[in-house]
N, C-alpha and C positions, 0 to 999 in steps of 0.2 A: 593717639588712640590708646583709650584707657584695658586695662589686663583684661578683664571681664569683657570689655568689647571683643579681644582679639579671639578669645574663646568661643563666643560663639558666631562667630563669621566660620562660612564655609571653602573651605580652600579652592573647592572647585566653580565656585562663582565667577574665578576669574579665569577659565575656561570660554572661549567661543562655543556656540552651538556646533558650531561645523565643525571642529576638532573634540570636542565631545564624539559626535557622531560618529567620526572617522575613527577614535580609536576604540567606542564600541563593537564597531563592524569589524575589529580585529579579533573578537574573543568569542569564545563558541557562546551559543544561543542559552543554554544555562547560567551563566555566569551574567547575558546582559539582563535576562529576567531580575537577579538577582538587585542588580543597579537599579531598578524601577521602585527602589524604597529610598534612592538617596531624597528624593524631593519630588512634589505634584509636577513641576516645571519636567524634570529629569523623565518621568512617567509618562506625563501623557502630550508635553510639547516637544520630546524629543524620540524617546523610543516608540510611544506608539502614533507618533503624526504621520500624514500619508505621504508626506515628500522625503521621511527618514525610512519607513517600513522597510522598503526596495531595494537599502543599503548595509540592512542590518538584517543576522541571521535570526531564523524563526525557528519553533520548535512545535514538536509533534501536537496537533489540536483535536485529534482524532481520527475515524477511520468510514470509510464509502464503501459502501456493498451493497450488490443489485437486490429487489425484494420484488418479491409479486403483491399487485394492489390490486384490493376489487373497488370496482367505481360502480356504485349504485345510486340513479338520479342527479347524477354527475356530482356525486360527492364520493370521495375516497376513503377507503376504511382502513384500520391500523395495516400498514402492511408483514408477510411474513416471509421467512424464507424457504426459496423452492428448493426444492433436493435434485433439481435435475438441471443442465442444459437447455434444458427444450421451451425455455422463455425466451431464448436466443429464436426458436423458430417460433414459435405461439405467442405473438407480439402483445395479440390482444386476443381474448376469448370471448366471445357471448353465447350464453347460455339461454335458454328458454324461458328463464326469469328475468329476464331482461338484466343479466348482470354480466358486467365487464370486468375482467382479469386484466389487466397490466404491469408492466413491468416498469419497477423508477427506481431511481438511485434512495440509498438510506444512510444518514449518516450519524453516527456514535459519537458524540463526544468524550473527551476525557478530563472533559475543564471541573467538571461537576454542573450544579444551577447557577453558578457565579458564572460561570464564563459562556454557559448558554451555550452558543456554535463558536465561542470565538469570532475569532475575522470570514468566517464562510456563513455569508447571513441569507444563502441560498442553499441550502441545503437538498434541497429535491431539483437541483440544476433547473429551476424553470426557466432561463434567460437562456436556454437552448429553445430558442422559437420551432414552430414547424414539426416536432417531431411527436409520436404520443408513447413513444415508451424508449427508455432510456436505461443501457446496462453497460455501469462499469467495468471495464476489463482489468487496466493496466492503471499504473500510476508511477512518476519518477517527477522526484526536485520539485514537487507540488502543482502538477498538473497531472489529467486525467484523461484517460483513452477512452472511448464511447461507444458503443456499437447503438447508435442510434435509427428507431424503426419509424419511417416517414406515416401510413396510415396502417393500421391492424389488419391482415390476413390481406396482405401481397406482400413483396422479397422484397418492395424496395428499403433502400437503409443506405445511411453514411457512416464509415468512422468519423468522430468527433476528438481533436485534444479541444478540453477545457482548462482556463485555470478557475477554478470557485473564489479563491478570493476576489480575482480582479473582475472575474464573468467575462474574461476574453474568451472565443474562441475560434476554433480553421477546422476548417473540415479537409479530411485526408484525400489525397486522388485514389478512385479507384487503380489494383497492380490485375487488372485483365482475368481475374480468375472469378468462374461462376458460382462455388460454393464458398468464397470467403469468411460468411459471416459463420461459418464454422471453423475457421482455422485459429489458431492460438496464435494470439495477437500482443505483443508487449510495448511498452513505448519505454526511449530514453532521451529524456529530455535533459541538453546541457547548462551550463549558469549563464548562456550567452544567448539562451532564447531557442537557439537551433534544436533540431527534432532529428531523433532516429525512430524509427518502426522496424518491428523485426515479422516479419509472418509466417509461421512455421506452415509449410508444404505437405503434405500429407501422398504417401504410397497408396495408390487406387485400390491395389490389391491385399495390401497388410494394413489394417486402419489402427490410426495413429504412430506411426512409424514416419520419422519425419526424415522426408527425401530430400527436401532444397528449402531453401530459406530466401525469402525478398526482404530487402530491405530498402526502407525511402528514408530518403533526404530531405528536410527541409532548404537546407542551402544549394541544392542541388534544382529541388524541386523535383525531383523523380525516381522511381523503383529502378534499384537492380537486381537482378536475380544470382542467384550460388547454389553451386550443388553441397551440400552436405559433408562436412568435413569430416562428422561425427562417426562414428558404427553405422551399417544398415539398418539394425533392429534398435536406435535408439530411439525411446517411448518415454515424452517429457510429461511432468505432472503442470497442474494448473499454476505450481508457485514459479516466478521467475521475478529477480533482481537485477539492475544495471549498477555493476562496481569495477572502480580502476579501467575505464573505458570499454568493458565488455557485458554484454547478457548474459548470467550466469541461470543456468535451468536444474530442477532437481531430476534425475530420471528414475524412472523405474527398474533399474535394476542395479544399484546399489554405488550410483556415479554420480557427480555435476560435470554439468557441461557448459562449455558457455564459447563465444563468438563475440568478434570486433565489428566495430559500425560498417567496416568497410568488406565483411566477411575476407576478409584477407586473414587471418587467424581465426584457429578453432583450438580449445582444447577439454579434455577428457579428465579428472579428477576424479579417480578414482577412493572410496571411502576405505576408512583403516574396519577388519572384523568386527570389531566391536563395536562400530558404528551401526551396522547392520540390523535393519527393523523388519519384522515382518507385518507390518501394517501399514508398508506401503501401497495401499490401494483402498486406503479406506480413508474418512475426511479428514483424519487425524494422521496423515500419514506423514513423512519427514519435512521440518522448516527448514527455509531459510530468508536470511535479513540480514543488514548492514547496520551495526550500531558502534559508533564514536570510530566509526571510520574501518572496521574490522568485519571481515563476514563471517557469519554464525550459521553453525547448519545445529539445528533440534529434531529430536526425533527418540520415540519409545526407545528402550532398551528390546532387543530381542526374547518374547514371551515373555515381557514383564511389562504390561498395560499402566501399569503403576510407578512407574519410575520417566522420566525425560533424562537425557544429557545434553547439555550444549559444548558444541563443540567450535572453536575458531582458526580458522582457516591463514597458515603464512605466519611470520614472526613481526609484524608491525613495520618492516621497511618495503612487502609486497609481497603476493602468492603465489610466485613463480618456482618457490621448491615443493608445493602441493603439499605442505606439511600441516597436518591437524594437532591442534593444541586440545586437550580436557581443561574447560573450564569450572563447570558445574554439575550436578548432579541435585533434580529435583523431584519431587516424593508429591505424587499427586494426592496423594489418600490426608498428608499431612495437610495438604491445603483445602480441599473440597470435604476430607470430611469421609468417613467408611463408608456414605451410604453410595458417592458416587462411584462405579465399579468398574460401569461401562462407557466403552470411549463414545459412545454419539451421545450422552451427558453431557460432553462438553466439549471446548475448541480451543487451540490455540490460534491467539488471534493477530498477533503482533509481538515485535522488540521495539522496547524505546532507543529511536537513534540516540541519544545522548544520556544515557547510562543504563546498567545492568538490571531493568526490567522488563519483565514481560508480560503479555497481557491473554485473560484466557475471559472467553465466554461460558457462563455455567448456568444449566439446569437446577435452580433450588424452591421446593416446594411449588411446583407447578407454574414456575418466574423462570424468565432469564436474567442473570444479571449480568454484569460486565466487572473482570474483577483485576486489578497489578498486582503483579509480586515480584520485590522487591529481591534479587538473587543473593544480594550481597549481603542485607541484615536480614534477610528471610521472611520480613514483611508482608503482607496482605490485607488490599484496600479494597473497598466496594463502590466503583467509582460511579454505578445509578442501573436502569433496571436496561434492558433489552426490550424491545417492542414487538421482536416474532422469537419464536421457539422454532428448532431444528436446526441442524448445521449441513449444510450441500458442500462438494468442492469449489462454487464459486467464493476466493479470497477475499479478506479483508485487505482492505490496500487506504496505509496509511495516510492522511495528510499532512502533511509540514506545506503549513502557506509561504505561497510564493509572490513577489509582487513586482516582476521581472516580467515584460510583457514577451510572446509569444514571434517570434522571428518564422515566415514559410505563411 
């Protein structure tokens, strides 16, 4: 073999596919992205083919949030976002014009027009047969919690996990309770397929003050019930994360909380002063998220609408000393710009699990767009436009596809 030959020969040629494979699925999902330029072969017969997907880790492709649709003449029009709840009970509307309101999933990408939806080429769930209006609740490990409405103006409904990549999906057993589809519903889905649901209970006489918690099993296959480990007056907000085997919840009044699959553990994490926001009650009220394995709580600075801090939770071996770290400190004004002032201008919309960005939905020139910013070199990208204007407490809840089928 002459010099020039051996030069351009590729070392990893003489690699199996299958030990390729195996030792991509050892490295975080940024890193195998990065390997899909060693070669076409490397690209698209090994990382992105459907018998490697399932073994190898994926990366954030975007975000699901429920929107209200009008269907007129049975076509649908852009949808936008509700500011309330109450699409959870007003499945469907008709008005005198013969116009229909419902409610369907929406989904953001962050690929740009090159990546399109990515791997979720269902993007309005319609492989959920049977139902006419569809609201995302929860999401964990890249499946999707449902509160799904069988026909417009009656109660009936199912929980749904979906996964979108794969379009699998189970529906939840009913846990015996008659106002459900009002209770704060989260899912934690493990890398083994198995399912937790968590249901937060609610005190008949103090509303939203949560009394006992059910939780179901899918390896089980059935609800158990627990009374409340928490405070009596604890009052959770709409964000809630599954990290380090527990539900962690933000509450209102200046705590996380969180509880184990088996409600056998509860505990109370209390925030240091100066984490302290007084805009907990409004849509822009305190984050939290799991990014490169770490939990982040975001949230205003107190009477300073103009400032964010993130904050991360534990020293990198676990969160069991409830010790908060300062990570960042971020300047709203420096990124949106003087003219944006006020918080329902904009949203925070997400953390990138696999590095130090985050992402915010913004009001510009009578647009929405959808915008990253990059914490660490202070970057800001415009990743495409937003399709409804206004921001509700219902969450954007990330996607990272999953291609692991559903166990339960």
């Amino acid at each position: 073999m002459g010099r020039s030959e051996k030069r351009g020969r590729n070392p990893a040629d003489d690699l199996t596919d299958d030990l390729v494979v195996d030792i991509l699925s050892r490295l975080p999902a940024k890193s195998v992205c990065r390997f899909k330029c060693v070669s076409k072969h490397w690209r698209h017969g090994l990382i992105a083919h459907p018998d490697h997907r399932s073994k190898l880790p994926q990366t954030l492709s975007g975000f699901f949030r429920s929107s209200k649709t009008r269907i007129a003449d049975g076509t649908k029009s852009s949808p936008y976002i509700v500011n309330s709840d109450e699409d959870d009970f007003l499945a469907g509307y008709e008005s005198e014009h013969d116009t229909v309101w419902t409610t369907a999933p929406n989904f953001v990408s962050i690929l740009g027009k090159k990546g399109k939806h990515g791997v979720v080429s269902d993007p309005a769930l319609s492989f959920l047969t049977g139902y006419r209006s569809v609201v995302p609740k929860s999401c964990s490990n890249g499946l999707l919690l449902c509160l799904c409405w069988k026909v417009a103006f009656t109660s009936e409904s199912d929980y749904v996990v979906c996964n979108p990549a794969t379009q699998q999906w189970v529906t939840v057993p009913g846990n015996g309770h008659r106002f459900r589809t009002a209770m704060r519903m989260f899912l934690a889905a493990a890398a083994s397929g198995h399912l937790h649901i968590f249901a937060l209970l609610h005190d008949e006489d103090w509303e939203w003050y949560t009394e006992d918690v059910d939780i179901y099993s899918s390896e089980a296959g059935a609800w158990s019930h627990h009374e409340s480990g928490w405070a009596w007056d604890t009052k959770v907000s709409h964000r809630g994360v599954f990290h380090h085997g527990m539900l962690h919840l933000v509450t209102l009044s200046s705590t996380i909380v969180a509880v184990d699959t088996e409600g056998a553990t509860w505990r109370t994490i209390p925030l240091l002063e100066s984490m302290a926001t007084t805009y907990g009650y409004s849509s822009n009220g305190p984050f939290i998220g799991v990014s490169q394995e770490r939990f982040h709580y975001v949230s205003h600075r107190r009477r300073d609408q103009h400032t964010l801090s993130v904050w991360i939770l534990g020293d990198g071996d676990g969160d069991d000393d409830n010790q908060w770290t300062f990570r960042y400190s971020i300047n709203t004004t420096r990124i949106f710009g003087a003219r944006i002032s006020d918080l329902e201008e904009y949203s925070l919309v997400g953390i990138h699990p696999e590095c130090n960005t985050v992402f915010f939905g913004v009001k510009r020139h009578r647009k929405y767009v959808l915008l990253s910013y990059d914490m660490d070199r202070g970057k800001v990208r415009t990743l495409g436009n937003l399709r409804f204007g206004g921001w509700s407490y219902t969450p954007y809840l990330p996607c990272v596809p999953s291609f692991s089928r559903i166990v339960g």
